[in-house]
C-alpha positions as CSV (number, residue, x, y, z in Angstrom):
1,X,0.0,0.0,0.0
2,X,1.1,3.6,-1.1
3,X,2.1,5.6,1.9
4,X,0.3,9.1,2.0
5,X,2.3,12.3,2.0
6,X,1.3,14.2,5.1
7,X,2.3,18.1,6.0
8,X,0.9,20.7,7.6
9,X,2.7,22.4,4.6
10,X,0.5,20.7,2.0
11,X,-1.8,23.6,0.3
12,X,-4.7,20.6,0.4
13,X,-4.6,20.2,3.9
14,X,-4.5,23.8,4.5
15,X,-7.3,24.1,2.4
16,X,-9.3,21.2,4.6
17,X,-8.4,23.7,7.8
18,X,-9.8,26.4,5.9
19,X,-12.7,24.7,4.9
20,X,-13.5,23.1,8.5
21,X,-13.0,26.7,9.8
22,X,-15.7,28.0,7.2
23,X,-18.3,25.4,8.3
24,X,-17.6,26.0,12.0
25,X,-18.0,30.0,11.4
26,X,-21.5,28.9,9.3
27,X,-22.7,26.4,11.7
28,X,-21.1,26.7,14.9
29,X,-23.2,23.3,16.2
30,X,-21.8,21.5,13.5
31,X,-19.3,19.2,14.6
32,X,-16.3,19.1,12.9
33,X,-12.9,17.0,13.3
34,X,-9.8,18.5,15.4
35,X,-6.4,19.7,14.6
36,X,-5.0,15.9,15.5
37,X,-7.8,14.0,14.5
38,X,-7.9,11.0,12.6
39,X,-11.3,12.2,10.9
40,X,-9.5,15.4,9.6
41,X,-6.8,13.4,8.0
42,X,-9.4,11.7,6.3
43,X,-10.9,15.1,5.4
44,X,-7.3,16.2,4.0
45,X,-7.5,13.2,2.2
46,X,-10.4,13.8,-0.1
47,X,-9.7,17.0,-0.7
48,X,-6.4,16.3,-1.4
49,X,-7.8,13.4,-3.8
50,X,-10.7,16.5,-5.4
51,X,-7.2,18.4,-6.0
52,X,-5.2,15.7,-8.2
53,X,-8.4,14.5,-9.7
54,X,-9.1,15.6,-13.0
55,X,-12.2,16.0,-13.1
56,X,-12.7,19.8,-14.2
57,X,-8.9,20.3,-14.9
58,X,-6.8,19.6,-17.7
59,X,-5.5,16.3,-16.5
60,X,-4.8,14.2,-12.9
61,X,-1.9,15.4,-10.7
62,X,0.6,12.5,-9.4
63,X,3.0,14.4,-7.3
64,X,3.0,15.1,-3.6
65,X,1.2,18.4,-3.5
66,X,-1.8,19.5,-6.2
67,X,-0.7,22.9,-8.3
68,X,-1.4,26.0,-6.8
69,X,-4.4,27.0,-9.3
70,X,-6.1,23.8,-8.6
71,X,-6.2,24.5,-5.1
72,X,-7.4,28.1,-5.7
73,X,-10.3,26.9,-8.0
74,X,-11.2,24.6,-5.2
75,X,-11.3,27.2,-2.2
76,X,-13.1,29.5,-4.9
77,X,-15.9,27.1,-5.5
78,X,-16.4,26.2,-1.7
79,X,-16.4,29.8,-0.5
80,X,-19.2,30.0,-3.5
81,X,-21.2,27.1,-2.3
82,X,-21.0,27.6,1.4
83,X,-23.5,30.3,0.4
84,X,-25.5,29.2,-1.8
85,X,-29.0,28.1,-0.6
86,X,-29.2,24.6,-2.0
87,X,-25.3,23.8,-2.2
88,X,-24.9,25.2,1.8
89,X,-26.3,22.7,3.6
90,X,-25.8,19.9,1.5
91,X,-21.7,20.4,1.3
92,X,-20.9,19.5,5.0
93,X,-18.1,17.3,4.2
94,X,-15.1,16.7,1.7
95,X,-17.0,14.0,0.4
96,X,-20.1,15.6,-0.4
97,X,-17.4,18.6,-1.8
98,X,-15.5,15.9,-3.8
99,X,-18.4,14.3,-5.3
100,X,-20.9,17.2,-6.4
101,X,-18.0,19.2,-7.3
102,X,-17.7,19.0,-10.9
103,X,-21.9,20.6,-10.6
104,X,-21.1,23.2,-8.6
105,X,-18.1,24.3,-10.7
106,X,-19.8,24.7,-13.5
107,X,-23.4,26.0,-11.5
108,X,-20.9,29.0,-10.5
109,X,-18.7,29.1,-13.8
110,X,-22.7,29.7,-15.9
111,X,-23.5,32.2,-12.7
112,X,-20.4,34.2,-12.7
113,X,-20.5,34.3,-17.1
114,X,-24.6,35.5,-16.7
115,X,-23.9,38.1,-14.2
116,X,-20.6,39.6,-16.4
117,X,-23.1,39.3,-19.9
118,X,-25.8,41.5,-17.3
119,X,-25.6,45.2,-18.2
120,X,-27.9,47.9,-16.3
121,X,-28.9,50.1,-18.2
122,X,-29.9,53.4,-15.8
123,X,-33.7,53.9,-16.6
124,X,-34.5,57.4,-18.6
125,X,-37.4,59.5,-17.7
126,X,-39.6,60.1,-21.0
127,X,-41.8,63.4,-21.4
């Protein structure tokens, strides 16, 4: 069996901190994993996995740490569905991250493209 790469370095489990933090600032009752938990290493390990998957990037990632960009995206589309009505309380957990994320990257990718296409046009009084 492969040993896992583990560091408090590693942008993907910095990224499972940030997103435990999020979910405990959302929903303080929630109960999420400790700093020296088994359960957060689990966490860091799906995220990790959602970061060298290819499933919205260009192709899987087989070295110790996921790319910089890829980790971004990721963080982007969590602090985008964290407040979204449906996504928010279905995303609780890496898993449920990991496995609706290719949907809600591309729910935010059409959201963000509509709202840039929007133009507001200031209403003109007629006489």
């Amino acid at each position: 069996m492969k040993k896992l790469f583990f560091s408090y370095k590693n942008p993907s489990y910095q990224l499972t901190v940030y997103f435990r933090d999020l979910l405990y600032e959302r929903l303080p009752s929630f109960m999420v994993p400790g700093n020296e938990t088994a359960e957060l290493r689990r966490w860091w390990f799906e995220i990790d996995r959602l970061a060298k998957q290819g499933c919205v990037f260009e192709e899987p990632f087989h070295q110790a740490d996921a790319p910089q960009h890829r980790v971004d995206e990721i963080q982007k589309v969590i602090d985008w569905a964290i407040d979204h009505p449906f996504w928010g309380p279905v995303i609780h957990d890496p898993y449920q991250l990991r496995k609706h994320f290719r949907t809600m990257y591309s729910q935010m990718a059409r959201a963000r493209k509509m709202k840039r296409s929007q133009t507001y046009d200031s209403p003109t009084l007629r006489e």
